[in-house]
C-alpha positions in Angstrom: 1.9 -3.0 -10.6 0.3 0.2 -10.3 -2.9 1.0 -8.5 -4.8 3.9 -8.3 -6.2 4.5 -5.1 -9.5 5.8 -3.7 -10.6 8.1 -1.0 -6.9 9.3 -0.5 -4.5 12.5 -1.3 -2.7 10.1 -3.4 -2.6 9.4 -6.9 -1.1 6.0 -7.5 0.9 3.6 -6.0 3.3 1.3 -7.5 4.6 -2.0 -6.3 6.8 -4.3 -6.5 7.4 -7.8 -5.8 8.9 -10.6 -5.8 6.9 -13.4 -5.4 4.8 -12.4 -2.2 7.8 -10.4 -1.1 7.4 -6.4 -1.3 10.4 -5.2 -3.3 9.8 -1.3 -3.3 6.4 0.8 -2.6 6.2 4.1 -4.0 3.4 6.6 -3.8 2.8 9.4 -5.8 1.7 12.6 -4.1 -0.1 12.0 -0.2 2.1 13.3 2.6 5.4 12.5 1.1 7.2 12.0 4.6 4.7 9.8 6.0 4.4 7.3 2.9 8.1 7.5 2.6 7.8 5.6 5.8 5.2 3.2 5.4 7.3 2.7 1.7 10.0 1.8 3.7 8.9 -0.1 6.7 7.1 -2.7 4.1 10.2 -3.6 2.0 10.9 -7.1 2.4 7.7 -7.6 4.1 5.2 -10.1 3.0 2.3 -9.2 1.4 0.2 -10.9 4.3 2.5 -9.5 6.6 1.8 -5.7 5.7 -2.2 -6.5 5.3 -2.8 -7.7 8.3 -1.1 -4.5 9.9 -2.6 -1.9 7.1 -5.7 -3.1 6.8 -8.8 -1.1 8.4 -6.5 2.1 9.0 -8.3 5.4 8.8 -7.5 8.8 7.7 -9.1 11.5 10.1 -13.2 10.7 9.5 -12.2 9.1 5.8 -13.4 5.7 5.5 -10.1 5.0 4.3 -6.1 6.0 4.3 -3.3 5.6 2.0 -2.0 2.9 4.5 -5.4 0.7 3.8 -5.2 2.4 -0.3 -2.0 -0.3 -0.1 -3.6 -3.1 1.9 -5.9 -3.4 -0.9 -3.4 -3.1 -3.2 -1.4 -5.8 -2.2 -4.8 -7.8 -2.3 -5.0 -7.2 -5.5 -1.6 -8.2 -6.2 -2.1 -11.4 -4.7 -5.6 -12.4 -6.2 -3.8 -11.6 -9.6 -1.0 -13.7 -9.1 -3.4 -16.8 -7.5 
């Protein structure tokens, strides 16, 4: 899948999964260190797993942050598959 996020530096994020487990997460553009972090701490994490510890996280006074751009990602993800 590939999601576009909103409120954030980058420009798309694309998942993958198998079954509720994340395969690979890779953003495009963002601070490149920083999401190849996240990217990496989430593979073979469970969907649930990485919401519950993405979710909410802010970006400076942005209502938002790439972390919580993949939270809702991976909601989507798992609505879609439901």
């Amino acid at each position: 899948m590939i999601y576009k996020p909103k409120g954030v530096c980058s420009q798309s994020i694309e998942i993958n999964m198998n079954g509720n487990v994340i395969d690979s997460v890779a953003f495009t553009g963002g601070c490149n260190g920083n999401l190849q972090g996240i990217s990496s701490l989430v593979k073979g994490m469970t969907a649930e797993e990485a919401i519950s510890r993405l979710k909410g996280i802010r970006c400076g006074f942005k209502s938002t942050s790439c972390p919580d751009q993949l939270a809702q990602a991976l909601e989507s993800v798992l609505q879609q598959n439901a």
